[in-house]
NURO-531444 format. One record per residue (C-alpha): residue in three letters; x, y, z. Coordinates in steps of 0.2 Angstrom, whole numbers, plus 5000, padded with zeros to 4 digits. Example, Ala and Ser with C-alpha at 12.3 -4.5 7.8 and 13.67 -1.06 7.14 Angstrom:
// residues 2
{res = ala, u = 5062, v = 4978, w = 5039};
{res = ser, u = 5068, v = 4995, w = 5036};
// end
This chain:
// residues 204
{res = unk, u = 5298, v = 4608, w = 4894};
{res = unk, u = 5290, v = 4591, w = 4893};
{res = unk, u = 5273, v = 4590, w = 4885};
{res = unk, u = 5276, v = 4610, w = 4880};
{res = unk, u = 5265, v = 4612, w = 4863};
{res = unk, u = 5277, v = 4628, w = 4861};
{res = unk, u = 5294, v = 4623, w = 4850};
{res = unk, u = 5307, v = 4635, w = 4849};
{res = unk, u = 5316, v = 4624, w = 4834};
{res = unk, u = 5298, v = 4623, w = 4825};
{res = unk, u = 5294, v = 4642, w = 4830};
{res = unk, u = 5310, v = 4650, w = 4824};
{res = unk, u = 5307, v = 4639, w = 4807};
{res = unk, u = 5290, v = 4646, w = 4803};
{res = unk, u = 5299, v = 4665, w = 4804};
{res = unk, u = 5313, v = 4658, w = 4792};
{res = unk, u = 5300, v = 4653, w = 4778};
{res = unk, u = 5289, v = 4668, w = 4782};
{res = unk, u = 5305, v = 4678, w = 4780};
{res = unk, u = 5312, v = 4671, w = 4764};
{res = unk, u = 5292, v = 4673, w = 4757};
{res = unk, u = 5292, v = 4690, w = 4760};
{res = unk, u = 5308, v = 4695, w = 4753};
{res = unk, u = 5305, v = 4684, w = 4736};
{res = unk, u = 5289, v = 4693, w = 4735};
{res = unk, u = 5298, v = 4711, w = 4739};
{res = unk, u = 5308, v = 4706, w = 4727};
{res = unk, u = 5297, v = 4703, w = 4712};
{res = unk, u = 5291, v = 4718, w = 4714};
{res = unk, u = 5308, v = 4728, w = 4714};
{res = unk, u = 5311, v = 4718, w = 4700};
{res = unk, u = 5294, v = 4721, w = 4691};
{res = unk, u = 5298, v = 4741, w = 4696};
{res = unk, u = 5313, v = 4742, w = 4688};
{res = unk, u = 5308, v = 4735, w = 4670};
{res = unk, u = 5293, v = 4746, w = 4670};
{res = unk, u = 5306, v = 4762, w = 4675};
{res = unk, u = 5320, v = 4755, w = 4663};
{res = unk, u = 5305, v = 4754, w = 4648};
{res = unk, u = 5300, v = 4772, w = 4652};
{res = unk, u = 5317, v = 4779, w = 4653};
{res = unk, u = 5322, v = 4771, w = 4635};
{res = unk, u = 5306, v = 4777, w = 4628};
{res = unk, u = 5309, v = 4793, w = 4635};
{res = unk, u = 5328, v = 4794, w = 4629};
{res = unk, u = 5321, v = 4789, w = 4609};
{res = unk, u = 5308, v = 4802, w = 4610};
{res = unk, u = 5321, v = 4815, w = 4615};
{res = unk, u = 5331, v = 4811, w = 4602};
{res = unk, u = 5321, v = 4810, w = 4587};
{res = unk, u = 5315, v = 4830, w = 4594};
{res = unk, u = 5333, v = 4833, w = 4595};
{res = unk, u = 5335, v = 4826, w = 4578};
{res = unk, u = 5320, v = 4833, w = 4571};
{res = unk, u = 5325, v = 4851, w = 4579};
{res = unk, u = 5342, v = 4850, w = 4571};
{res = unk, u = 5335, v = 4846, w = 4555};
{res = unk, u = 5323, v = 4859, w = 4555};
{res = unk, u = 5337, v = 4873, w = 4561};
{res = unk, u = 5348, v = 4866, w = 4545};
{res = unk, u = 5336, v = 4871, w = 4533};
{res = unk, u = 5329, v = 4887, w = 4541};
{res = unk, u = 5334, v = 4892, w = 4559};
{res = unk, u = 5316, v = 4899, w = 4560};
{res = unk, u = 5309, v = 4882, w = 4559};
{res = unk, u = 5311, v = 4877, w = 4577};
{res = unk, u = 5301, v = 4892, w = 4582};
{res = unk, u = 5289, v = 4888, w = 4571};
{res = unk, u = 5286, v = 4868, w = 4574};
{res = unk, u = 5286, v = 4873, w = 4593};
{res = unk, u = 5271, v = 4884, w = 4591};
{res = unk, u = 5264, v = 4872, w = 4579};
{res = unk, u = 5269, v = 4856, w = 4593};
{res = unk, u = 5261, v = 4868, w = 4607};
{res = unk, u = 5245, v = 4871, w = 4598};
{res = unk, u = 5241, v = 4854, w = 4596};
{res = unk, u = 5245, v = 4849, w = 4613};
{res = unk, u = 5234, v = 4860, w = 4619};
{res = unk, u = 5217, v = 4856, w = 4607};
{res = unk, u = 5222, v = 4837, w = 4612};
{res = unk, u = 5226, v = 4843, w = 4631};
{res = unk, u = 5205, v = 4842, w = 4635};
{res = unk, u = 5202, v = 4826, w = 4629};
{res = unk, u = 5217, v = 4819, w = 4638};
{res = unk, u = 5213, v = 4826, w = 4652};
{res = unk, u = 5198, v = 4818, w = 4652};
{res = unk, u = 5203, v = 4803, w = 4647};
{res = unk, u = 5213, v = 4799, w = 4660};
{res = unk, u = 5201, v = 4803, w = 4674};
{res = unk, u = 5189, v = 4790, w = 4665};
{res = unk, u = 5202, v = 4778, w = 4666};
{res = unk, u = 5206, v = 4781, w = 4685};
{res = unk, u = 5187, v = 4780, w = 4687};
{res = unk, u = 5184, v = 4764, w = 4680};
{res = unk, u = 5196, v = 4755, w = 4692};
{res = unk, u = 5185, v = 4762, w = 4704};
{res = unk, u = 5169, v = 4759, w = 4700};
{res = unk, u = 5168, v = 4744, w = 4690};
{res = unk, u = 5169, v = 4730, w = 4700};
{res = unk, u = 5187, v = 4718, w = 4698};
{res = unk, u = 5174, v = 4701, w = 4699};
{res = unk, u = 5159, v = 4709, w = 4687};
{res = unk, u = 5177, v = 4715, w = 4674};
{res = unk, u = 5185, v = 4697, w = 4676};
{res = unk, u = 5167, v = 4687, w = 4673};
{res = unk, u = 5162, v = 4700, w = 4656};
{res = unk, u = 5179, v = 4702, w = 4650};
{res = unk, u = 5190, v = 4692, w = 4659};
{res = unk, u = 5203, v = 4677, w = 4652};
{res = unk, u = 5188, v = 4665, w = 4656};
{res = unk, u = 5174, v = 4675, w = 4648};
{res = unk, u = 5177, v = 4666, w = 4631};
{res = unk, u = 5167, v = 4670, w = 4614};
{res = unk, u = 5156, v = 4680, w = 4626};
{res = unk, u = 5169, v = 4692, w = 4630};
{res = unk, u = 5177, v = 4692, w = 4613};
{res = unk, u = 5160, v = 4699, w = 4608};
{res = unk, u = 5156, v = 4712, w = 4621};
{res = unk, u = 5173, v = 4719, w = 4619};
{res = unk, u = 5172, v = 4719, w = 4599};
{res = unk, u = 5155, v = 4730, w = 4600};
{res = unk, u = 5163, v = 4741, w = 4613};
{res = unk, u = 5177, v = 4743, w = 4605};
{res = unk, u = 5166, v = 4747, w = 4589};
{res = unk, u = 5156, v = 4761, w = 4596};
{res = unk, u = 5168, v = 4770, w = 4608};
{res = unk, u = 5173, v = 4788, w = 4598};
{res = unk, u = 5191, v = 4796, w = 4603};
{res = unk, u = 5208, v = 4793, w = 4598};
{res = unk, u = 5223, v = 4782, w = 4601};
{res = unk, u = 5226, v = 4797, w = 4617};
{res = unk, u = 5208, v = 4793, w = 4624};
{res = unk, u = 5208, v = 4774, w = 4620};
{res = unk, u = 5224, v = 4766, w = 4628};
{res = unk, u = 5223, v = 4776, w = 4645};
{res = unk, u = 5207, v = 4765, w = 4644};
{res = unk, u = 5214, v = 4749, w = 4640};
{res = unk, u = 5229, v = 4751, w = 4651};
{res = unk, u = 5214, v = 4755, w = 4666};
{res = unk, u = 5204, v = 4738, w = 4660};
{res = unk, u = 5217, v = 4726, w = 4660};
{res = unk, u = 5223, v = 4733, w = 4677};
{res = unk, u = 5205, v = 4731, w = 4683};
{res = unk, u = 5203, v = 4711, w = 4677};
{res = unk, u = 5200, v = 4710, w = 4657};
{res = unk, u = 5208, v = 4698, w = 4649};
{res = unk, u = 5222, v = 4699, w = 4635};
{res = unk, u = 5212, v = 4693, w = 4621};
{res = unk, u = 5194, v = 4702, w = 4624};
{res = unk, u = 5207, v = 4720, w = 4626};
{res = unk, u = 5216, v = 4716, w = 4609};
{res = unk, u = 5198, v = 4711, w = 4601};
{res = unk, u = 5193, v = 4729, w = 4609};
{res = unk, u = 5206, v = 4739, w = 4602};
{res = unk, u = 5207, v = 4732, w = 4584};
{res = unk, u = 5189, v = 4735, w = 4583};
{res = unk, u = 5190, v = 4751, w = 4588};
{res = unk, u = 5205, v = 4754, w = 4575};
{res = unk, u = 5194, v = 4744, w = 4562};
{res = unk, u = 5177, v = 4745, w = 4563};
{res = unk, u = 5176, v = 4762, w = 4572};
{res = unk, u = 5156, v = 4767, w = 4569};
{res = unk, u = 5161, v = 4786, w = 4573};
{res = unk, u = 5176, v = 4785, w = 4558};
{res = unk, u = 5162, v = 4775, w = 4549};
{res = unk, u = 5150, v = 4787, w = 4549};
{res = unk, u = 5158, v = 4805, w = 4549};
{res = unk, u = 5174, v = 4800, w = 4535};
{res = unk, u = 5172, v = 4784, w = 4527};
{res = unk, u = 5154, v = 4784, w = 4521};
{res = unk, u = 5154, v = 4803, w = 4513};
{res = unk, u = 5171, v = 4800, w = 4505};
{res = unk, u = 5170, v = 4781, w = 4500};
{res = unk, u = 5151, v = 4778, w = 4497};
{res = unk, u = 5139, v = 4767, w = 4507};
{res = unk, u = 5141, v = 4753, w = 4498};
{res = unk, u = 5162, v = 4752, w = 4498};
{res = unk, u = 5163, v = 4755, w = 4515};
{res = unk, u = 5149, v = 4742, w = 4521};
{res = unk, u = 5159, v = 4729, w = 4510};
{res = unk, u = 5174, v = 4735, w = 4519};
{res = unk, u = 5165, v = 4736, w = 4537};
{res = unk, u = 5158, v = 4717, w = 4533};
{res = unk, u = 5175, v = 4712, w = 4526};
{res = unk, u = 5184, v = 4717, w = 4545};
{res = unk, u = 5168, v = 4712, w = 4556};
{res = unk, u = 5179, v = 4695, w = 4562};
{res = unk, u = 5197, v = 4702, w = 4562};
{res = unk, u = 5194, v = 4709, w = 4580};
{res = unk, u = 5189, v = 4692, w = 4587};
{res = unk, u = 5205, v = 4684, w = 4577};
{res = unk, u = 5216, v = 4696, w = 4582};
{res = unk, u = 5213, v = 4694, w = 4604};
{res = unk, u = 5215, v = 4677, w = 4599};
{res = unk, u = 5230, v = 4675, w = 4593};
{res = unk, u = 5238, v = 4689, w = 4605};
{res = unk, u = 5232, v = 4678, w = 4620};
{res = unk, u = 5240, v = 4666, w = 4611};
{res = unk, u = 5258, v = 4673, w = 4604};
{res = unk, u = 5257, v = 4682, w = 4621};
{res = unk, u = 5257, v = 4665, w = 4633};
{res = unk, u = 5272, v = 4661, w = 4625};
{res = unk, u = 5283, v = 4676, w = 4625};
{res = unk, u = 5295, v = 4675, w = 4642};
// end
């Protein structure tokens, strides 16, 4: 109809592109999907061989080995089982209640040095192993920390743990080797979410 603001052409167009955006985004996702189940799956198939390996091993040299490491793999499943446990409800939790904007101004790709150092003295005085950390890590970065501040994180953690410092490196090593060591490692974290951000941008 004349003078009509309705346009059936110009209507049926705008559903086309709305279409074609939603099933390119669908499809990222399906896509994204499968390469995290694909990465799961072969991870999951070189773990079972290398028990299967291990197990056939074990048999070779005495069949009443892989009895034995099962009791022995059960028993430490279970004294790590708490901490994991808990681990992994801290991680749930921090999605939760830490804001995504306060995460992505603090530790985000933006935060700069100031991130970088926040994350370094975190990373520094958090207590656990790998099993507490990196349910932790995987929570942050899902919640808006930046690459570099996360890598600066973890490789204080692994280098300048105070816990570590404190409980095994002092008594063993003395104070003075292991403050020239702590000293020595005190700008590695920083380097090291650096050049992650960086090596990481350009990885496809």
């Amino acid at each position: 109809m004349k003078g009509s603001s309705w346009c059936p052409s110009r209507n049926g167009e705008d559903w086309q592109i709305q279409g074609a955006k939603r099933k390119k985004h669908e499809t990222r996702i399906t896509m994204k999907g499968s390469k995290e189940v694909k990465v799961i799956n072969i991870t999951s198939l070189i773990m079972f061989l290398m028990a299967g390996g291990l197990t056939m091993l074990a048999y070779i040299k005495d069949p009443n080995l892989p009895l034995e490491g099962l009791k022995d793999g059960g028993r430490l499943f279970l004294d790590i089982l708490p901490a994991l446990i808990l681990a992994f409800i801290a991680a749930g939790m921090i999605g939760k209640v830490l804001p995504r904007e306060l995460m992505t101004r603090w530790l985000g790709e933006g935060s700069g040095i100031r991130g970088l150092c926040i994350a370094t003295v975190a990373g520094t005085a958090t207590p656990g192993g790998p099993f507490v950390q990196f349910p932790i890590v995987a929570a942050l970065l899902k919640s808006g920390a930046g690459i570099a501040p996360l890598m600066a994180y973890i490789s204080a953690w692994s280098l300048l743990g105070f816990n570590r410092f404190l409980i095994y490196e002092v008594p063993l090593l003395g104070w003075k080797l292991s403050l020239s060591r702590m000293a020595a490692s005190l700008i590695f974290p920083i380097i090291i979410g650096l050049l992650t951000r960086v090596i990481w941008v350009r990885i496809p």
